[in-house]
Backbone bond lengths (Angstrom), bond angles and torsions (degrees), N, CA, C in turn:
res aa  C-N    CA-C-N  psi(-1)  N-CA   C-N-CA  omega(-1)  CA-C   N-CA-C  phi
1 X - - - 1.461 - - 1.530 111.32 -
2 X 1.216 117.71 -28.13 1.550 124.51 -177.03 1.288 122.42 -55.26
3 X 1.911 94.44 -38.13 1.679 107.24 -161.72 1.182 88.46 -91.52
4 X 1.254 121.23 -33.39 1.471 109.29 177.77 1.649 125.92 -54.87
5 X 1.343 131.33 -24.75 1.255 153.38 -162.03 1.872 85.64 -85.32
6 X 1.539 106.53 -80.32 1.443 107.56 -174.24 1.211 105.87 -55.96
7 X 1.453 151.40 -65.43 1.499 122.47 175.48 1.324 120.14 -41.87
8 X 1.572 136.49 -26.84 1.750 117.52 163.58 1.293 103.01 -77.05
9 X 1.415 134.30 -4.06 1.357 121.04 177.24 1.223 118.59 -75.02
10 X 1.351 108.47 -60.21 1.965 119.34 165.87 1.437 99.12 -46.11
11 X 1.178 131.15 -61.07 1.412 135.51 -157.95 2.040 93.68 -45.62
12 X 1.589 105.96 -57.54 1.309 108.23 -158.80 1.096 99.70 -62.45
13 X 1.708 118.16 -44.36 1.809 107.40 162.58 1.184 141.01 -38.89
14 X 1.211 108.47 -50.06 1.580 112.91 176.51 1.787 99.41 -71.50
15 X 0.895 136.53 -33.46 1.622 119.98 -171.66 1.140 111.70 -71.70
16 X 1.491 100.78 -29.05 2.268 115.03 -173.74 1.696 101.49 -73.59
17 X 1.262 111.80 -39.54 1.802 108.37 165.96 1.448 128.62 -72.96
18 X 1.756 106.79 -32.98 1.259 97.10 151.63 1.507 133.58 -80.17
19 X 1.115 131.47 -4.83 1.771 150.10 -176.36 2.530 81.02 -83.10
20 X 0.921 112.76 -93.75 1.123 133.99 161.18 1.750 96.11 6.75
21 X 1.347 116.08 -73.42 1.855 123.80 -162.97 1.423 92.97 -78.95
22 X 1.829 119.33 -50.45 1.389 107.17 168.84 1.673 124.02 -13.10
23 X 1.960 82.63 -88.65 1.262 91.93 -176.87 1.454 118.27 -44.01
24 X 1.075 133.49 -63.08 1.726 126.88 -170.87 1.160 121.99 -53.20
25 X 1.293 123.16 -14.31 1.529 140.52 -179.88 1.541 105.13 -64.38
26 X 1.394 105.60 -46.31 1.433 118.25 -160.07 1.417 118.00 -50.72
27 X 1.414 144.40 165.08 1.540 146.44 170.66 1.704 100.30 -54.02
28 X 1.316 110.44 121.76 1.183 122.36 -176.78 1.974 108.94 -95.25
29 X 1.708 117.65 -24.43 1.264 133.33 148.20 1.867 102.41 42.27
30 X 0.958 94.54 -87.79 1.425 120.34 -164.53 1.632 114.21 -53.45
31 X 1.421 119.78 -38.11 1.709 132.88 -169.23 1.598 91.98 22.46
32 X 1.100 95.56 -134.66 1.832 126.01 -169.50 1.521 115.07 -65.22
33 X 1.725 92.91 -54.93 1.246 86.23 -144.50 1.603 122.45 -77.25
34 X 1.360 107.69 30.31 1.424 125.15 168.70 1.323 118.23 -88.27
35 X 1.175 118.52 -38.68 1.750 147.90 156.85 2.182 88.91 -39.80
36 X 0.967 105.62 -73.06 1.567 96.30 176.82 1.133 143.65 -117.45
37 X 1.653 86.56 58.06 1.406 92.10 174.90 1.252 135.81 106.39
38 X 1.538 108.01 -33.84 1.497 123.51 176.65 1.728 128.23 -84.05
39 X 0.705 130.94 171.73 1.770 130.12 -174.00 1.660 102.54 51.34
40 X 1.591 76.43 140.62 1.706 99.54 -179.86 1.559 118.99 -77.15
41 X 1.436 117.26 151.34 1.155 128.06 172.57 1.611 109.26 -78.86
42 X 1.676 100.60 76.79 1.522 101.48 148.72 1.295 128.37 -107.48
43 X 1.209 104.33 152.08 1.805 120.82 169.52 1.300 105.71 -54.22
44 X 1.650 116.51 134.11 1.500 104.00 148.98 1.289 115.26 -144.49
45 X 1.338 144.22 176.02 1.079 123.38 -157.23 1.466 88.83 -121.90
46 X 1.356 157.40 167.66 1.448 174.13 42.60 1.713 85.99 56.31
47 X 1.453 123.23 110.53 2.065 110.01 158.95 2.073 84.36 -123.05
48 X 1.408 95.80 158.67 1.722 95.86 129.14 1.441 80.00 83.99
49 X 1.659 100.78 -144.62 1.575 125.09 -145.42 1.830 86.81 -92.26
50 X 1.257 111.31 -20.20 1.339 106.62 -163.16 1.693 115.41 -79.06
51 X 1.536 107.99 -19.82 1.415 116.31 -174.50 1.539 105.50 -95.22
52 X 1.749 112.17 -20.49 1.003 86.69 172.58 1.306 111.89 -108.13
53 X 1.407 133.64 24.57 1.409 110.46 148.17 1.415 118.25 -78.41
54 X 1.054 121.56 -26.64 1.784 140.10 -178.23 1.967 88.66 -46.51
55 X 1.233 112.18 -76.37 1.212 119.27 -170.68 1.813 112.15 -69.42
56 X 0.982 114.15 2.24 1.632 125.88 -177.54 1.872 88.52 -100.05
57 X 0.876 122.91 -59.20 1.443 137.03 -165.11 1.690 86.76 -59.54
58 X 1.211 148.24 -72.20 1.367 147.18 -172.06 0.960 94.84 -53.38
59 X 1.052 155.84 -71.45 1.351 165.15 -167.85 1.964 98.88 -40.28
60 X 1.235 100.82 -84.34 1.083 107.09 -174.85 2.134 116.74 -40.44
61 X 1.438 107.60 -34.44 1.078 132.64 160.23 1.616 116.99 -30.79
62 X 1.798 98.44 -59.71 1.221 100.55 174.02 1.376 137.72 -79.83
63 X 1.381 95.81 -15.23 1.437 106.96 -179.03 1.306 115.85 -70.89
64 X 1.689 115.88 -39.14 1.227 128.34 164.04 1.678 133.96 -46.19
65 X 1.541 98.28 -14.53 1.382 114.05 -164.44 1.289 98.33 -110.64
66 X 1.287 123.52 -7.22 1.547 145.03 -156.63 1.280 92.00 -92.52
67 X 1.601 107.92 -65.03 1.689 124.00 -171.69 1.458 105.31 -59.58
68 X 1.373 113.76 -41.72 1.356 106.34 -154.52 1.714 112.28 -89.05
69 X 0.990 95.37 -1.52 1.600 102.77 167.68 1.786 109.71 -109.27
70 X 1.317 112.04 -27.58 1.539 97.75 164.22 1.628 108.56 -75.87
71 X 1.162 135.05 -10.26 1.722 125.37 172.54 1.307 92.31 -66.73
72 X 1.765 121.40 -75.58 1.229 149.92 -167.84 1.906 97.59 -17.27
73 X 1.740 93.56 -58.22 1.467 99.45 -166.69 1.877 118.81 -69.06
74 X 1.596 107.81 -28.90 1.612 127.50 -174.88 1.327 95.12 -87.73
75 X 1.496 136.60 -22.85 1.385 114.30 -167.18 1.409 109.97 -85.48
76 X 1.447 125.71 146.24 1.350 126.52 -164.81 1.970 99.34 -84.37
């Protein structure tokens, strides 16, 4: 049962560093200057590498929530 605990532990590590590079990877577009005011309200659609980190990032999201309730549930 022990090793079992530390393999979801690394596991939750490695997903929280990949969740982590995900996110920063993503189209950054927007910064500030939407916050005041600046850049236009266009549509855009998700193409390419960009939609699928969007949908890699949820994903990864869940998995995290996956782990962290199977520790939650194995830890004594």
């Amino acid at each position: 049962m022990d090793n079992l605990i530390k393999t979801l532990l690394v596991s939750q590590i490695v997903v929280c560093g990949m969740l982590v590079a995900s996110i920063l990877l993503q189209n950054r577009a927007e910064g500030l200057g939407k916050m005041f005011g600046g850049g236009g309200e266009v549509f855009r659609t998700k193409r390419g590498l960009e939609k699928f980190l969007y949908y890699f990032t949820i994903f990864l999201i869940a998995v995290l929530v996956v782990l962290s309730l199977a520790i939650l549930k194995y830890a004594e």
